[in-house]
Backbone as XML, in Angstrom:
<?xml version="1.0"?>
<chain id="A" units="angstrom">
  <residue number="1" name="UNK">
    <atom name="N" x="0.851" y="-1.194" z="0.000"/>
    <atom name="CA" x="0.000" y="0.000" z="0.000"/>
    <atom name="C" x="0.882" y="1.238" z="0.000"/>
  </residue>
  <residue number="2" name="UNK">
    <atom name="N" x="0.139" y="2.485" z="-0.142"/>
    <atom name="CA" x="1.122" y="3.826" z="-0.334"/>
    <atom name="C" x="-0.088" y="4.492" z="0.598"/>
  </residue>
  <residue number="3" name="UNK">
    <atom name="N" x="0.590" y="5.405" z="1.341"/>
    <atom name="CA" x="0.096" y="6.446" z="2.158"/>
    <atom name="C" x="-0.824" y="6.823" z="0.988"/>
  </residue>
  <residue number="4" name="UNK">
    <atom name="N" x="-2.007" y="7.411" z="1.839"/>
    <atom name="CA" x="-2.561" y="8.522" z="0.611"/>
    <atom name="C" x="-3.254" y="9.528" z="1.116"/>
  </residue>
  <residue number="5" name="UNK">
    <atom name="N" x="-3.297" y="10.612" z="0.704"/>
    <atom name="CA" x="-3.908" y="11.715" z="1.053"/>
    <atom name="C" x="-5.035" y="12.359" z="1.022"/>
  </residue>
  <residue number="6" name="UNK">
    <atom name="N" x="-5.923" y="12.056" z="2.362"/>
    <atom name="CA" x="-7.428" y="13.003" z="1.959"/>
    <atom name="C" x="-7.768" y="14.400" z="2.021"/>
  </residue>
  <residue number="7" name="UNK">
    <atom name="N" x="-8.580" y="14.562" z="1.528"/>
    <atom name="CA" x="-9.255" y="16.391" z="1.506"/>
    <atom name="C" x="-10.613" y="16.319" z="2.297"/>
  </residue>
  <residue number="8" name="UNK">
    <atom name="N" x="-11.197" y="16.893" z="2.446"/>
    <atom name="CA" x="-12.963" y="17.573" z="3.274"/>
    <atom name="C" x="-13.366" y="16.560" z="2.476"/>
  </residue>
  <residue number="9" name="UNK">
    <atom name="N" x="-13.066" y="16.539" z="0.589"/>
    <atom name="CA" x="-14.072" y="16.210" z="-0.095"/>
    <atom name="C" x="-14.176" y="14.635" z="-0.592"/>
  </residue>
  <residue number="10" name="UNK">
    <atom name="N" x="-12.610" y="14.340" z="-0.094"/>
    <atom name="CA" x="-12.558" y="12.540" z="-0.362"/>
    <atom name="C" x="-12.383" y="12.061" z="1.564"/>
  </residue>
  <residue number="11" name="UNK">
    <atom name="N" x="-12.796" y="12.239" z="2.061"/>
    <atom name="CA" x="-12.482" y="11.888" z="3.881"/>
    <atom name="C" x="-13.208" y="10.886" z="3.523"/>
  </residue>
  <residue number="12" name="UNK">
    <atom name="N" x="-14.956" y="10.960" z="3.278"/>
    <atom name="CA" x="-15.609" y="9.523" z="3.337"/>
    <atom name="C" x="-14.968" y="8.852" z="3.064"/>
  </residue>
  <residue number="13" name="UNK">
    <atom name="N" x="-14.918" y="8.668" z="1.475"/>
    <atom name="CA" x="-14.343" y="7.755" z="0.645"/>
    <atom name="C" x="-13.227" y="6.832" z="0.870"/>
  </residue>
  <residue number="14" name="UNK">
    <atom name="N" x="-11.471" y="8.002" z="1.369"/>
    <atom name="CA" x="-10.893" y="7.745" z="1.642"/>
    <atom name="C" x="-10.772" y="6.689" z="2.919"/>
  </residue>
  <residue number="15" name="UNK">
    <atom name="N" x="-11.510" y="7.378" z="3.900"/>
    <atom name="CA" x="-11.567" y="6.569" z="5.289"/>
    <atom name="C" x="-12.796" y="6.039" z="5.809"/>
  </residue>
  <residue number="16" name="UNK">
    <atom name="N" x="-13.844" y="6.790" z="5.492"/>
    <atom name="CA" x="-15.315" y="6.177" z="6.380"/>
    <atom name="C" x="-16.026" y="4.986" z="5.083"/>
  </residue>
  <residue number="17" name="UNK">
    <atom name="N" x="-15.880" y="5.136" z="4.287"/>
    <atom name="CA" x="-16.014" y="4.057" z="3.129"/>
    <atom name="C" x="-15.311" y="2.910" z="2.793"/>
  </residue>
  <residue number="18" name="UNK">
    <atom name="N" x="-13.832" y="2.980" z="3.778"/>
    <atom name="CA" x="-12.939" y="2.272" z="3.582"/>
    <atom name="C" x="-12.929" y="1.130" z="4.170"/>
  </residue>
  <residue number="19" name="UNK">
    <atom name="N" x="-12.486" y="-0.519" z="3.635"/>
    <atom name="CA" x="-12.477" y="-1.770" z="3.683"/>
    <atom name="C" x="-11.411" y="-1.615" z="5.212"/>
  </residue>
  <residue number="20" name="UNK">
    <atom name="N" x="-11.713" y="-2.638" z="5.870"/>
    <atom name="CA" x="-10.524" y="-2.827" z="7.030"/>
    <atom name="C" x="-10.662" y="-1.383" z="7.849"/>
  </residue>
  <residue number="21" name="UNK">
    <atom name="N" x="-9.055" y="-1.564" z="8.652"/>
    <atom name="CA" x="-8.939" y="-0.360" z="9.370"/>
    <atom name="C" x="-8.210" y="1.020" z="8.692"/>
  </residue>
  <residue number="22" name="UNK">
    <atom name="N" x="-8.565" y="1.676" z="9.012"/>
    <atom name="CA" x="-8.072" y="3.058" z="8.096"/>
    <atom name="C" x="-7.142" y="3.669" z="9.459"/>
  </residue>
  <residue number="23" name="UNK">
    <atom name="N" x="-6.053" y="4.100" z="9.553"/>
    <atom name="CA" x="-5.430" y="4.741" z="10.371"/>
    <atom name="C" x="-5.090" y="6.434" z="10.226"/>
  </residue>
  <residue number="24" name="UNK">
    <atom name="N" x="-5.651" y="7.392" z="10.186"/>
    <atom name="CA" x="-5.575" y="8.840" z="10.084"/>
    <atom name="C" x="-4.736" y="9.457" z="10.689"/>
  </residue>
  <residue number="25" name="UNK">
    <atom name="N" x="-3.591" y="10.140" z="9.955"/>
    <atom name="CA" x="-2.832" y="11.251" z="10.308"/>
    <atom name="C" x="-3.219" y="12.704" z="9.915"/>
  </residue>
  <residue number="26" name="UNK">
    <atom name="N" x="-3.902" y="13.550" z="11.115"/>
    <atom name="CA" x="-4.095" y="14.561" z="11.004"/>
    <atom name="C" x="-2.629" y="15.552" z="11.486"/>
  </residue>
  <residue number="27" name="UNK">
    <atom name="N" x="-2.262" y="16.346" z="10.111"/>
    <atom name="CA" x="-1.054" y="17.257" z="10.339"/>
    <atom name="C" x="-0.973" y="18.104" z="9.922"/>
  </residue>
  <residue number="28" name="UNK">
    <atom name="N" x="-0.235" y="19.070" z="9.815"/>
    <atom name="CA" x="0.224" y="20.469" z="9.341"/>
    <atom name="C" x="1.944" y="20.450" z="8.887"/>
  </residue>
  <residue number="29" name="UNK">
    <atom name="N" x="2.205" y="21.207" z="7.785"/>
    <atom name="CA" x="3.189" y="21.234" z="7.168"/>
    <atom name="C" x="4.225" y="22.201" z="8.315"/>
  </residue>
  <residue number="30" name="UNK">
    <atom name="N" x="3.999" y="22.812" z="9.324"/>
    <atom name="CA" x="4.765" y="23.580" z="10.072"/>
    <atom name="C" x="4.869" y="22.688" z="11.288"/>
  </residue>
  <residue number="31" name="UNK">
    <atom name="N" x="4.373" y="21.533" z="11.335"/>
    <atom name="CA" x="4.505" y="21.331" z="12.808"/>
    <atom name="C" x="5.736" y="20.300" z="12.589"/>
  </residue>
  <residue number="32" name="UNK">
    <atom name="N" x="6.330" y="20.613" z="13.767"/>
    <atom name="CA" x="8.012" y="19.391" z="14.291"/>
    <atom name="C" x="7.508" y="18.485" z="14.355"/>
  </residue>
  <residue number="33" name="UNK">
    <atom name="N" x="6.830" y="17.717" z="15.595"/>
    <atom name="CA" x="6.537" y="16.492" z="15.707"/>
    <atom name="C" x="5.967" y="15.764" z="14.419"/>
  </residue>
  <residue number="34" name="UNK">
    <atom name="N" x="5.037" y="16.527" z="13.465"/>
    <atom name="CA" x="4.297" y="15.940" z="12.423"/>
    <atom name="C" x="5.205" y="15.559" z="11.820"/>
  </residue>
  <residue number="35" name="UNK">
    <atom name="N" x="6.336" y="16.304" z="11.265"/>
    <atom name="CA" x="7.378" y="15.635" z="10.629"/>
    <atom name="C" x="8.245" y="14.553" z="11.009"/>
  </residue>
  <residue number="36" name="UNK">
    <atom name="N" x="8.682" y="14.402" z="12.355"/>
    <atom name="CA" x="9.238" y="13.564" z="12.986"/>
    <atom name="C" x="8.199" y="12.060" z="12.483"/>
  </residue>
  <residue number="37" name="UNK">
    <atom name="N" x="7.143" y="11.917" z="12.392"/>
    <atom name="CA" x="6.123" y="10.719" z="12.571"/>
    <atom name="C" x="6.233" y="10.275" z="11.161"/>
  </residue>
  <residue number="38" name="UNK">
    <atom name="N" x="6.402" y="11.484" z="10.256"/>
    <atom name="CA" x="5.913" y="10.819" z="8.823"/>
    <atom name="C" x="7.121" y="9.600" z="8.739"/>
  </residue>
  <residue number="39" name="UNK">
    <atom name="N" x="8.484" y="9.778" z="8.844"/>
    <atom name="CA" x="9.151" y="8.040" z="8.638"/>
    <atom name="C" x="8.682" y="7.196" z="9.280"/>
  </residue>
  <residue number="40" name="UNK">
    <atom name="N" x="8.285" y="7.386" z="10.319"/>
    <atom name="CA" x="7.422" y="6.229" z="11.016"/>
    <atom name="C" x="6.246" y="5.550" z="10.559"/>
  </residue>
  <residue number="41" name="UNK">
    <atom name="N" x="5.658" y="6.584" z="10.285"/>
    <atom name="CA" x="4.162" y="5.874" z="9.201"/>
    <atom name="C" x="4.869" y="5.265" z="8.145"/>
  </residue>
  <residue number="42" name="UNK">
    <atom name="N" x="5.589" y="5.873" z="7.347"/>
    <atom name="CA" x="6.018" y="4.978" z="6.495"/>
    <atom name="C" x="6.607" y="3.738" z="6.083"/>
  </residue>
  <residue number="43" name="UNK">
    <atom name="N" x="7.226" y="3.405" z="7.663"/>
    <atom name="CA" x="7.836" y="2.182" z="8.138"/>
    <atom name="C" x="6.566" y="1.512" z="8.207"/>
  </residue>
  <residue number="44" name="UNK">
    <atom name="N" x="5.156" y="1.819" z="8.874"/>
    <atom name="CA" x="4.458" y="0.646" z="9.075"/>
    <atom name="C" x="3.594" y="0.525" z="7.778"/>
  </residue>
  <residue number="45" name="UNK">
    <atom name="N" x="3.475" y="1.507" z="6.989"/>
    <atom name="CA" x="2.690" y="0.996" z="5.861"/>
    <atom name="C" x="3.638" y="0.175" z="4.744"/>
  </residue>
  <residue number="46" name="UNK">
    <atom name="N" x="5.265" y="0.139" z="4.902"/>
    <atom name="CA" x="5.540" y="-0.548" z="3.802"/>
    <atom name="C" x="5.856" y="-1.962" z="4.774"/>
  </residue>
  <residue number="47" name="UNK">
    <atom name="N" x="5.569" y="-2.016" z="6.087"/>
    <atom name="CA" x="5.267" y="-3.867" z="6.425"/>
    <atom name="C" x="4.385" y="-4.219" z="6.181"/>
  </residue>
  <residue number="48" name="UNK">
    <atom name="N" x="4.352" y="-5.151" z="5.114"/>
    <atom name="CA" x="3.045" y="-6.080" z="4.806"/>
    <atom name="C" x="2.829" y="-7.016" z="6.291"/>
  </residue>
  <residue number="49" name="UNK">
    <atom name="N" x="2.680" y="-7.087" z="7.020"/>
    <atom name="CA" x="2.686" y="-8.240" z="8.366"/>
    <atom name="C" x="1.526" y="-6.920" z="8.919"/>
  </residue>
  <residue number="50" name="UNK">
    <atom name="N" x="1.336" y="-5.674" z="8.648"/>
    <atom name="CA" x="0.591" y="-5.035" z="9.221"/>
    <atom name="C" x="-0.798" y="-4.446" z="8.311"/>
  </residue>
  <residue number="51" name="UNK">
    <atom name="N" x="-2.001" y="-5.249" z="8.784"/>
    <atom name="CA" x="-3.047" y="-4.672" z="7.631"/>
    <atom name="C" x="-3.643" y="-3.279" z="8.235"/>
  </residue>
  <residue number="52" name="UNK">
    <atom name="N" x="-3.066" y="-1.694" z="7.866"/>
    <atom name="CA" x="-3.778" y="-0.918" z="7.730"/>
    <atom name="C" x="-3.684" y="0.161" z="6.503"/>
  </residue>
  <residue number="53" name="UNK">
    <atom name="N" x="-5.098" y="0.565" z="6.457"/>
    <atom name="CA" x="-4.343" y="1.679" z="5.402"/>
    <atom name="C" x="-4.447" y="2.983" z="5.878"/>
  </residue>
  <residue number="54" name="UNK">
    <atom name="N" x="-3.060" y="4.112" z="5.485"/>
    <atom name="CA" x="-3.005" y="5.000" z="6.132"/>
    <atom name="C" x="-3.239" y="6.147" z="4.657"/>
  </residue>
  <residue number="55" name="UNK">
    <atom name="N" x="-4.069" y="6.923" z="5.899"/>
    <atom name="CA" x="-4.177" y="8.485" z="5.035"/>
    <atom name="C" x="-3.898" y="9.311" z="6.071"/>
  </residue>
  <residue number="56" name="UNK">
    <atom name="N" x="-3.239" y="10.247" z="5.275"/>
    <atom name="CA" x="-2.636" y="11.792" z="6.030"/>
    <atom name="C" x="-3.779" y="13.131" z="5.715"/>
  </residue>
  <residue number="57" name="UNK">
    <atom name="N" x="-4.011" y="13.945" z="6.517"/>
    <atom name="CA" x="-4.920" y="14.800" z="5.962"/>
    <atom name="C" x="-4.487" y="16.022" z="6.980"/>
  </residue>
  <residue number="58" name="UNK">
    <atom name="N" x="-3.739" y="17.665" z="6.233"/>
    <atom name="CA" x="-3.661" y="18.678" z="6.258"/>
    <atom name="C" x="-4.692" y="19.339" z="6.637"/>
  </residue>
  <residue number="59" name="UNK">
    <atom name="N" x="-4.718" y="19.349" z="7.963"/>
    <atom name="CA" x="-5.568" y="20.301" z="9.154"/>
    <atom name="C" x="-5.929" y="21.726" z="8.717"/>
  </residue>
  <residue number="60" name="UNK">
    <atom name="N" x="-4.763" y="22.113" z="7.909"/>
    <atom name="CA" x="-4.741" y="23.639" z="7.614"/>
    <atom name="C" x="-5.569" y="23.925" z="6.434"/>
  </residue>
  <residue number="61" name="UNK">
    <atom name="N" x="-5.558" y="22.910" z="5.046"/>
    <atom name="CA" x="-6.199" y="22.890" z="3.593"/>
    <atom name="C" x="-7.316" y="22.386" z="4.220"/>
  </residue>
  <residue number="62" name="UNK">
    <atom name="N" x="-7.880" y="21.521" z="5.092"/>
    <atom name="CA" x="-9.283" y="20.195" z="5.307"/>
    <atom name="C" x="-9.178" y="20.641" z="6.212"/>
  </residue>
  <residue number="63" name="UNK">
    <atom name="N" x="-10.200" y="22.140" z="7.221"/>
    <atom name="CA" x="-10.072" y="21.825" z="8.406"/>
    <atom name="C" x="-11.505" y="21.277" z="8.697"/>
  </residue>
  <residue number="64" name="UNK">
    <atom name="N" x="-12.444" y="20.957" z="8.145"/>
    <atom name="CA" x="-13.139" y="20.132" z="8.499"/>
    <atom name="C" x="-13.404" y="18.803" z="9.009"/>
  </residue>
  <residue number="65" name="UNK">
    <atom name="N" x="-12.430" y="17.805" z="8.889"/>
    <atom name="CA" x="-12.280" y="16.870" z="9.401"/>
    <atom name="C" x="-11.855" y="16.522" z="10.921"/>
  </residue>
  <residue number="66" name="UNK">
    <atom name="N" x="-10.891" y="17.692" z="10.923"/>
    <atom name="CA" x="-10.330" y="17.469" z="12.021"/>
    <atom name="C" x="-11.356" y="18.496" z="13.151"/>
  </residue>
  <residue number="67" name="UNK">
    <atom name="N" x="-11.977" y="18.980" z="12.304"/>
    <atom name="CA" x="-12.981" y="19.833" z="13.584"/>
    <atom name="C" x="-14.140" y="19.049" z="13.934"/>
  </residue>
  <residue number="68" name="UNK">
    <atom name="N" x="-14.654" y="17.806" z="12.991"/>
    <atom name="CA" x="-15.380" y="17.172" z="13.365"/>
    <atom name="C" x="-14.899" y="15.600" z="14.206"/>
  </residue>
  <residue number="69" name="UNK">
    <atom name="N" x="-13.665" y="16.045" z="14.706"/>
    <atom name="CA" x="-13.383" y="14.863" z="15.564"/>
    <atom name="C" x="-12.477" y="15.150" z="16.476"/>
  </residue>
  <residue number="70" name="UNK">
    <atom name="N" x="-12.947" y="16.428" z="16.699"/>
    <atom name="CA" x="-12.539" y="17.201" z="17.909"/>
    <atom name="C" x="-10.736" y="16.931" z="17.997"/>
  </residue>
  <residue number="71" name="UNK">
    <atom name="N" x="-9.940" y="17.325" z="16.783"/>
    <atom name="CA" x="-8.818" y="17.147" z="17.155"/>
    <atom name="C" x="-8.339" y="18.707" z="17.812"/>
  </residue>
  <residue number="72" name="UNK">
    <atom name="N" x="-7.369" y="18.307" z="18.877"/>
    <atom name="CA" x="-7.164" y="19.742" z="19.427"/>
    <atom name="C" x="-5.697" y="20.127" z="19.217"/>
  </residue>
  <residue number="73" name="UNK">
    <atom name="N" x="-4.406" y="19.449" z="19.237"/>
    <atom name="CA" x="-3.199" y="19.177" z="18.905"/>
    <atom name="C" x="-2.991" y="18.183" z="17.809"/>
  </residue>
  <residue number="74" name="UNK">
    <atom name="N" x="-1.846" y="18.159" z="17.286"/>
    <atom name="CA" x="-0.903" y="17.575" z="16.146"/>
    <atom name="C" x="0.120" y="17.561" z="16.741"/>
  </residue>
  <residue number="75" name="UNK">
    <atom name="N" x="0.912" y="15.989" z="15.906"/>
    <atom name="CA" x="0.217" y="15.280" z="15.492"/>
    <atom name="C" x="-1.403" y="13.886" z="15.971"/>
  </residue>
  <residue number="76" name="UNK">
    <atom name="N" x="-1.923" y="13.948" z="15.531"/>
    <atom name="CA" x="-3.576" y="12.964" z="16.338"/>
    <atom name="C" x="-3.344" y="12.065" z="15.043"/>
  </residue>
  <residue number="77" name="UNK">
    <atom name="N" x="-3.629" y="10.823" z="15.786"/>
    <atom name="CA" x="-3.588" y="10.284" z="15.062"/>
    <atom name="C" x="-5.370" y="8.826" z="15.606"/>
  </residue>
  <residue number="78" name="UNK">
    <atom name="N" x="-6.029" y="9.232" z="14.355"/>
    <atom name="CA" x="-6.847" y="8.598" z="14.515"/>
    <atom name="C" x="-7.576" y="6.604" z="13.756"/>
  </residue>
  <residue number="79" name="UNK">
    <atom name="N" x="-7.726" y="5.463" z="14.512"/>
    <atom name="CA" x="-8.545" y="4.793" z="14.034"/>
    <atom name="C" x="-9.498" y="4.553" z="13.401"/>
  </residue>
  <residue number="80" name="UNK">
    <atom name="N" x="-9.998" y="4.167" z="12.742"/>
    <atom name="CA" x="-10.877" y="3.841" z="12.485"/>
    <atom name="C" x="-11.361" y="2.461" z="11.467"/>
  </residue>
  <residue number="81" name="UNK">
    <atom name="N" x="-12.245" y="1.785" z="11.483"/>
    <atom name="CA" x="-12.826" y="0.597" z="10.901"/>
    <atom name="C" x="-14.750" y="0.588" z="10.566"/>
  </residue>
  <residue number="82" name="UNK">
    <atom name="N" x="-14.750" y="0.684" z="9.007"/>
    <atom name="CA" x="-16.210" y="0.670" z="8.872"/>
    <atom name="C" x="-16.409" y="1.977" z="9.286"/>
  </residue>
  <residue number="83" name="UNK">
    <atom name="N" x="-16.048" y="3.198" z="9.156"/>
    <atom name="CA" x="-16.490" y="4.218" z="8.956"/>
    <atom name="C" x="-16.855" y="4.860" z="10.868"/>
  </residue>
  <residue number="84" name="UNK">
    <atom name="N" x="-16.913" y="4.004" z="11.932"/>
    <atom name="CA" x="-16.184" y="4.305" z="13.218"/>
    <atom name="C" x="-14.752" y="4.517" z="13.649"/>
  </residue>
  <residue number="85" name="UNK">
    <atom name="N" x="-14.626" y="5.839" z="14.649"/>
    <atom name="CA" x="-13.757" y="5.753" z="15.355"/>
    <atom name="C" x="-13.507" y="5.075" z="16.380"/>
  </residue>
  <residue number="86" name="UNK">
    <atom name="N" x="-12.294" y="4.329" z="16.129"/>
    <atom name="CA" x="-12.261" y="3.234" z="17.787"/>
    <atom name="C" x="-11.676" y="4.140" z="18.306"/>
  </residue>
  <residue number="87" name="UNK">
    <atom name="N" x="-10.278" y="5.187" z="17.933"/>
    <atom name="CA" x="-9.907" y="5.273" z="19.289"/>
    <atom name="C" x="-8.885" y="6.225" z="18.406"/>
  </residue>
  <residue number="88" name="UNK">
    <atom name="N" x="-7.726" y="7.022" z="19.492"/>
    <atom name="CA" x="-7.162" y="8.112" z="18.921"/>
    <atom name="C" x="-5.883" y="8.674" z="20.066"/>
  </residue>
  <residue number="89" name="UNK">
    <atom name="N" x="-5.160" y="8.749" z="19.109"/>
    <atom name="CA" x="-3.729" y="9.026" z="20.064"/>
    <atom name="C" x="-3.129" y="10.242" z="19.634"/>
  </residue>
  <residue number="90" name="UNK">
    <atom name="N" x="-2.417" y="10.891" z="20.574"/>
    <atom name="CA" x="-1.622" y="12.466" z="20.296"/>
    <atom name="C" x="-0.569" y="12.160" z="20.462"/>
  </residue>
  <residue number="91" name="UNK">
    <atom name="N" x="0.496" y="12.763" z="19.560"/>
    <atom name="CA" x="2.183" y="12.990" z="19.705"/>
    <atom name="C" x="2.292" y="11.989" z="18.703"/>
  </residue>
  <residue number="92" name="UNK">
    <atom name="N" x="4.042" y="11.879" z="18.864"/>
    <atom name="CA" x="4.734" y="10.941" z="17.844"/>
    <atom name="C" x="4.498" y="9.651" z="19.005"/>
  </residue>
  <residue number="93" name="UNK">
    <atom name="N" x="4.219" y="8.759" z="18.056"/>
    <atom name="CA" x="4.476" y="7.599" z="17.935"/>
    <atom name="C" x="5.350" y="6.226" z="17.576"/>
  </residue>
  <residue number="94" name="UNK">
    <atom name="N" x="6.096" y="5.563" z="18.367"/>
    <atom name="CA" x="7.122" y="4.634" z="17.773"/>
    <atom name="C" x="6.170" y="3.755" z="17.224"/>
  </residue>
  <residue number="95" name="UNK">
    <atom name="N" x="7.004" y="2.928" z="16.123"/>
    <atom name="CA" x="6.589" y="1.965" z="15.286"/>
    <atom name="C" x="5.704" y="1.012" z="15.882"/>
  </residue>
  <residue number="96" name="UNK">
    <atom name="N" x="6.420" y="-0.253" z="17.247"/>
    <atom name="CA" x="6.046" y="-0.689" z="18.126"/>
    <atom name="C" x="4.586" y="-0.101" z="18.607"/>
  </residue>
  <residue number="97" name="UNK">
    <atom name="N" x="4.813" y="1.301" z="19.254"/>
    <atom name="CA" x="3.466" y="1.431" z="19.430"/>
    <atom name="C" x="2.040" y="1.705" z="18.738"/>
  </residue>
  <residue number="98" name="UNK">
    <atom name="N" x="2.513" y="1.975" z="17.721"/>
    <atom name="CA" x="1.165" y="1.933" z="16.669"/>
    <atom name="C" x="1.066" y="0.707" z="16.226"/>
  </residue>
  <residue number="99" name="UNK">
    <atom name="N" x="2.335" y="-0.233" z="15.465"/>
    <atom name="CA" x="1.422" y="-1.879" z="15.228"/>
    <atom name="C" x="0.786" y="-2.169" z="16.641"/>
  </residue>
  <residue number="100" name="UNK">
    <atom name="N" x="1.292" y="-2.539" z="17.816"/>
    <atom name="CA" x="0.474" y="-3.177" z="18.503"/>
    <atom name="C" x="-1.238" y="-2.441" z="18.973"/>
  </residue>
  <residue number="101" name="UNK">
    <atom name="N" x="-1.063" y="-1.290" z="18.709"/>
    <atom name="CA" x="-2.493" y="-0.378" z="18.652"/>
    <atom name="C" x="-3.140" y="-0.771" z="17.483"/>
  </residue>
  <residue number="102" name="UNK">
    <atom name="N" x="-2.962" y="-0.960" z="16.886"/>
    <atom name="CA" x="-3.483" y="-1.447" z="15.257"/>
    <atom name="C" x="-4.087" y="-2.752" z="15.347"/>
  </residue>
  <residue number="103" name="UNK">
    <atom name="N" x="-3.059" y="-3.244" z="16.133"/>
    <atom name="CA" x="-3.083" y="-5.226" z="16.036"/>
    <atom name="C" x="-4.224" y="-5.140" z="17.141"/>
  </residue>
  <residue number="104" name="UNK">
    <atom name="N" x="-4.095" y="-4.427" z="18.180"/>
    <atom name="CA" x="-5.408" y="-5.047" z="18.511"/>
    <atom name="C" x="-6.905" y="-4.723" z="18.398"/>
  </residue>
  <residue number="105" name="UNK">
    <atom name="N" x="-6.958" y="-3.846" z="17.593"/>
    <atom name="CA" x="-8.002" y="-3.049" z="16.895"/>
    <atom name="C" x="-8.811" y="-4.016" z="15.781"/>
  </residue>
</chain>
């Protein structure tokens, strides 16, 4: 899989329409930590041993998304499966801790 990127106008599609678990990175192009995370996401989307698919979505271009899920800081990083949120974490994240958040989701 390849990261991919939603807008206001593909969010359903991208994530609430989406097969399996969808994992959401809500970020901004100015923030430190956001940058710090993106190699990390990228480490877990190119292990196949891990089924999620990840989309990134720019708080600043789409702020609709993130206002409808009450994000308050970046980087948030949100779950979801079948168009629910299970659950949602703030800051950077090690590898470790997002597969096993994933895995048991």
């Amino acid at each position: 899989m390849s990261i991919s990127h939603a807008t206001t106008a593909t969010f359903e599609d991208e994530v609430l329409k989406a097969e399996g678990l969808v994992l959401v990175d809500f970020w901004a192009e100015w923030c430190g930590p956001c940058k710090m995370i993106t190699p990390i996401l990228d480490e877990v989307d190119a292990d196949d041993s891990i089924s999620v698919k990840i989309v990134k979505v720019d708080i600043d271009e789409n702020p609709e998304p993130p206002t409808q899920y009450n994000v308050r800081s970046i980087p948030t990083l949100a779950l979801f499966k079948q168009g629910k949120l299970l659950g949602v974490k703030v800051g950077v994240l090690s590898k470790p801790s997002i597969v096993e958040w994933v895995s048991q989701s």
